[in-house]
N, C-alpha and C positions, 0 to 999 in steps of 0.2 A: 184689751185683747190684741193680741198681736195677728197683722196679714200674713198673707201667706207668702212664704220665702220661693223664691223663682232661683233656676241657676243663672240664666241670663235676665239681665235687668233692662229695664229700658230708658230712654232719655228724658230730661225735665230740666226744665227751667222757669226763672221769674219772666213774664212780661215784658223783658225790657227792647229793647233797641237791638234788633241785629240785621245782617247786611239781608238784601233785596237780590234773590235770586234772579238770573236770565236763562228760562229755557225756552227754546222756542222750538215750533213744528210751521215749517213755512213749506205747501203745498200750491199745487200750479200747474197747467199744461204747460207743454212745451215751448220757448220762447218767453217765457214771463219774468224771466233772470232771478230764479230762486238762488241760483250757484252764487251770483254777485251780491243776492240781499243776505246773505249769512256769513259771506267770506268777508264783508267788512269790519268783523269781529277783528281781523287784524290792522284797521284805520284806528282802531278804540285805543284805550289808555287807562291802566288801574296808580293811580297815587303816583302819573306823570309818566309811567315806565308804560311801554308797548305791549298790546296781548300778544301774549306768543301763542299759536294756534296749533293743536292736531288735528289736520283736515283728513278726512279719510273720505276718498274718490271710491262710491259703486259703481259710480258710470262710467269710468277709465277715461280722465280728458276733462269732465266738467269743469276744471279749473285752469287749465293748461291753456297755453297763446296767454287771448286775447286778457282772459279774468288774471294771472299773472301782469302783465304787461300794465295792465290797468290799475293792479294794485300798487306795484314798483312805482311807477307813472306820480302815482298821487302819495309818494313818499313812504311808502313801505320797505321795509328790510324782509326781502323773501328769506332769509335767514330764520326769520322769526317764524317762518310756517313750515313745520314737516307733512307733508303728503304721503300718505301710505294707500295704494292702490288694490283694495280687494272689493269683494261682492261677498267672501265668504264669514256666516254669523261668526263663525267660533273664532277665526282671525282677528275681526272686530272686537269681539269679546277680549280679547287677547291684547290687543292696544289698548284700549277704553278702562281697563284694569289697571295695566301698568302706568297711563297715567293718571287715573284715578287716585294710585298709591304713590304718586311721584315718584315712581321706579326709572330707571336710567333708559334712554333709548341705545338702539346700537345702529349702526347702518349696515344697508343689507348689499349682500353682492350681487354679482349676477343671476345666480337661482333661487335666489330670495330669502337666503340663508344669514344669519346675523355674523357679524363681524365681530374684532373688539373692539372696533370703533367706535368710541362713543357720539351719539347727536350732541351740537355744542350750538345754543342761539348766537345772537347778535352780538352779546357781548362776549363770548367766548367761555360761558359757564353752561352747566349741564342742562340740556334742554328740559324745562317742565311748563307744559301748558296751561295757560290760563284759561285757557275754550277748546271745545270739542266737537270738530260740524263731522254730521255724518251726512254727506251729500250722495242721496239717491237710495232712500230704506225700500222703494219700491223694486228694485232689483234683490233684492236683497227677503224679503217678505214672498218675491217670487221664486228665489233658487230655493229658497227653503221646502213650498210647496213643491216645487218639484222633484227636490230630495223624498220629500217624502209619499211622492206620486210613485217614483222609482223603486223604494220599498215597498209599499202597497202590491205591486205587481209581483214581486220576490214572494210577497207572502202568500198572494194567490195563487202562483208556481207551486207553492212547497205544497199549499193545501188542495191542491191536483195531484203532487204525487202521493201524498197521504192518502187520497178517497181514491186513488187506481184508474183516474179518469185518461182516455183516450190522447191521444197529441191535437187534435181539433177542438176537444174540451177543454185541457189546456189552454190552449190559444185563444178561443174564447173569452176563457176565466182570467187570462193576463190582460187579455186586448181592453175585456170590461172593467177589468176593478177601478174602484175609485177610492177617497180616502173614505177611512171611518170616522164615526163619532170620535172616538178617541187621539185618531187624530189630527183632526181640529182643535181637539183642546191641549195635543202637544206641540202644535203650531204656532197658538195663540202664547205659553208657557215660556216657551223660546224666545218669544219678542217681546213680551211683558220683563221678563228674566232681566233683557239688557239694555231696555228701555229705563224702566225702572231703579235700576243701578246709577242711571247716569241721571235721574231726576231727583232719586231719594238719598243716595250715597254719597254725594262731593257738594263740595262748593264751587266747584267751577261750572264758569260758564257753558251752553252746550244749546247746538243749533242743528236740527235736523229737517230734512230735506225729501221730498217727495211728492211724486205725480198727481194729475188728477182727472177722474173720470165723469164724465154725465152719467146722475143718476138716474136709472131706469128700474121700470118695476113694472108684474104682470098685473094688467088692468082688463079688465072686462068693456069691452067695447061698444057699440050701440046695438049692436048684431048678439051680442052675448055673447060672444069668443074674446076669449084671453088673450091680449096682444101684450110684448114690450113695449111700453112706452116710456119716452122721456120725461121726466119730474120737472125739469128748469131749472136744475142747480147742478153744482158742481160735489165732488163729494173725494175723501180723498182714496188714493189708488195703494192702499198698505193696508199693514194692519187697523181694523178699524178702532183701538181702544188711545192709539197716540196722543190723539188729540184731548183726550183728556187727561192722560198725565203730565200735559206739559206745562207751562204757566202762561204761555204766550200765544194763541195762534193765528199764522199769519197766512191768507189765502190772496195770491198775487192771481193777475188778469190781467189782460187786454183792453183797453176803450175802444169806441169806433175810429178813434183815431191813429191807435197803434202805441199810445202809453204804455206803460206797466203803472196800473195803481194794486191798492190791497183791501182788505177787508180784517178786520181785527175780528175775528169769527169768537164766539161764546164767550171769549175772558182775554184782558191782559191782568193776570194777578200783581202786576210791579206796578197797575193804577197810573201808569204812561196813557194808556187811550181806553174808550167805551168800550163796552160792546159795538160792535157790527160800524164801528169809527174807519173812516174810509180816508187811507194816507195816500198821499202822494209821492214816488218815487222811494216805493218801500227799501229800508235798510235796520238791517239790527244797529248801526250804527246812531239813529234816532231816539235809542236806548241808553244813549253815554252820560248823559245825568242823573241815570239811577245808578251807573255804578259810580260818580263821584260822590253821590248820597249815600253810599255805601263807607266812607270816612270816617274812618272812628268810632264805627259800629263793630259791635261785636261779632261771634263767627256764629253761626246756625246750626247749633249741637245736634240738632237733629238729622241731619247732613251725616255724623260719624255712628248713626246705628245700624248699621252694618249691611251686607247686601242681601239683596230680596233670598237668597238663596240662608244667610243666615235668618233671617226672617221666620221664612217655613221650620229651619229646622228649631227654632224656638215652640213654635207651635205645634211642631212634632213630637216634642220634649213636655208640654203641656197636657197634651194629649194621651201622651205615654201613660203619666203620671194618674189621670184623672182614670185612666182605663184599664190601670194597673197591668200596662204592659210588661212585660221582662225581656229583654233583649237575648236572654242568655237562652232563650225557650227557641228562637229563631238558630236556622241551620249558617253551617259555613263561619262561624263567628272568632276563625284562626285569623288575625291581625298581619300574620306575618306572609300570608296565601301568596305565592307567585305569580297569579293568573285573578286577570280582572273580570271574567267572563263565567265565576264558579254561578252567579246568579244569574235567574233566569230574563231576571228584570231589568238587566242589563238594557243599555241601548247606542247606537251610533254616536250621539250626539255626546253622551257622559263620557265617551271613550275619548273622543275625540277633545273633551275636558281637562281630561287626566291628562291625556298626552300631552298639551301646551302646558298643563302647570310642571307635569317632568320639566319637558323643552326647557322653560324659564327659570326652573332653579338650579337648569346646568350652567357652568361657567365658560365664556366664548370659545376657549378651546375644544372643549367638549363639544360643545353644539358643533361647531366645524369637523369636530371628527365623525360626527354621527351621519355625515353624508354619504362619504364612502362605504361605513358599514351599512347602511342599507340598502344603497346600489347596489354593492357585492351581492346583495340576497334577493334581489328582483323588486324592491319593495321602495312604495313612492317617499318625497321628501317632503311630501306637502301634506295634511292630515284633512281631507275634505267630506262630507258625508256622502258619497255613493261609495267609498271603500264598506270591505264587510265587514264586521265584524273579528273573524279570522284574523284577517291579515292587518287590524289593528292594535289586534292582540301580538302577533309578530314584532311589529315596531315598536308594540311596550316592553316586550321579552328583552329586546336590542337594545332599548334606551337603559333600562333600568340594568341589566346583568355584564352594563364593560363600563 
């Protein structure tokens, strides 16, 4: 009897021998030099050649001065590291892709707009990285929230003009909203999205980076009143699911003396250290004999089944199937629609999607000429989520119809 036939297949292999991924989530208060323990991803070396790095700065600066100076210092080609400076997810998303797919960089001008320049490493060939640090998800985990604090409030506005309520109830109803259920879990979605991407989808290397807070929790007191109280740990300051997608995690600190040591927290899956193995003068750089043990190993097929977004929709596809969906039963289902917005289910974040995958499949010229025209119409050059909806449907109109 034959199984059952799928339109997307999934990935298999023999047992054998393949290379030993490096992901890490290395968390820390302030001062505990997470920026320096992941940036030496470019002191490392695959099969004798240099890792070439796309570092991407949340904190604007984390790497600049002294962590540059430092790297050069001790033999590095800053050639080999491009730096891209944002805080914003879809941006991120947007680099983390392209070189995910080994897509070509270009350099950016003064308003941040791509060039035909192409990025060219050390040896004068087209930049593609071998590691990906995202330094600082904690900015980044928090624009996001308050992207969506900011719609939150839009939506308690509309749903004051909708019930007829006063301009004081209004004001109220904006002052109080907070997120919903739902969105937390399109919060969490978001950073799972591209988190996941960059754990389940490449074989390169990938090191991210974030805060950390004392965990506190409401404890009932001796008096029987609920106070915050301090737990005695540390706990990290992002999304909380990171730390378990990633294979590595590294919690830097303080001694009483003013060291930086670490704590190898729940797992090294590369089998480098213990659990809860307590290093000294933490660096991903103490990782550099898993990747020469990565020689002559095979590649990690698992690595190319596609991103968490194709994922879903295989399971969407499954689903269909088992529920005997019909697609054709569903409204709006003209392919050729000019307007991204005919569904209601639409949202900021998918527009803002669309838009970079436009942006990228235009060619330098194009993307340079696309400044002007949207200057000329009052309309921004940057695609960030508190634009509204409207007015990113404008910018789609503009991209797609010259």
């Amino acid at each position: 009897m034959k199984g059952l036939v799928f339109r997307y297949m999934a990935r298999a292999r023999i047992g054998s021998n393949v290379e030993k991924g490096l992901k890490f989530f290395c968390y820390g208060k302030h001062g505990t030099r997470k920026s320096n323990c992941v940036a030496d991803f470019a002191k490392m070396n695959k099969d004798g050649k240099p890792l070439r790095v796309l570092y991407i700065d949340c904190e604007t600066g984390s790497i600049d001065g002294f962590g540059l100076d430092r790297l050069e210092s001790e033999g590095v080609d800053l050639r080999n590291i491009y730096i891209v400076y944002t805080s914003a997810l879809s941006e991120i998303r947007y680099y983390c892709d392209k070189i995910v797919n080994d897509e070509p960089l270009y350099h950016l001008d003064e308003d941040g707009i791509e060039t035909e320049e192409i990025v060219l490493d050390a040896d004068g060939k087209q930049f593609i990285a071998d590691a990906i640090i995202i330094d600082g998800i904690t900015v980044v985990a928090d624009n996001v929230s308050d992207a969506a604090i900011n719609l939150s409030e839009k939506r308690a506005a509309i749903r004051a003009e909708i019930q007829g309520k006063t301009s004081d109830e209004k004001e109220v109803m904006v002052g109080t909203a907070g997120l919903e259920f739902k969105d937390f879990n399109k919060i969490k979605s978001n950073g799972k999205s591209l988190v996941r991407n960059l754990i389940t989808n490449t074989d390169k290397y990938v090191a991210i980076t974030g805060r950390a807070k004392d965990k506190k929790e409401m404890i009932k007191n001796a008096k029987g009143e609920m106070v915050l109280t301090y737990m005695g740990y540390e706990v990290p300051e992002a999304w909380d699911f990171i730390q378990y997608e990633v294979y590595t995690v590294i919690h830097n600190m303080v001694n009483a003396d003013g060291e930086v040591y670490a704590v190898i927290e729940q797992k090294d899956r590369t089998g480098k250290y213990k659990q809860n193995e307590i290093v000294e003068n933490p660096s991903v750089l103490l990782w550099q004999d898993v990747v020469d043990s990565n020689k002559n190993r095979g590649k990690n097929v698992g690595m190319s089944q596609g991103s968490v977004n194709d994922t879903v929709r295989k399971n969407e596809e499954s689903y269909k199937e088992i529920a005997g969906y019909n697609d054709n039963s569903s409204k709006n289902t003209n392919p050729n629609s000019s307007s991204t917005t005919d569904s209601q289910n639409v949202s900021v974040e998918s527009l803002i999607n669309t838009l970079n995958k436009v942006k990228e499949s235009m060619p330098p010229t194009k993307r340079k000429a696309m400044k002007p025209m949207l200057e000329k119409e009052g309309l921004p050059i940057k695609f960030t989520p508190d634009l509204s909806i409207e007015t990113l449907q404008k910018i789609y109109d503009i991209m797609t119809k010259n």
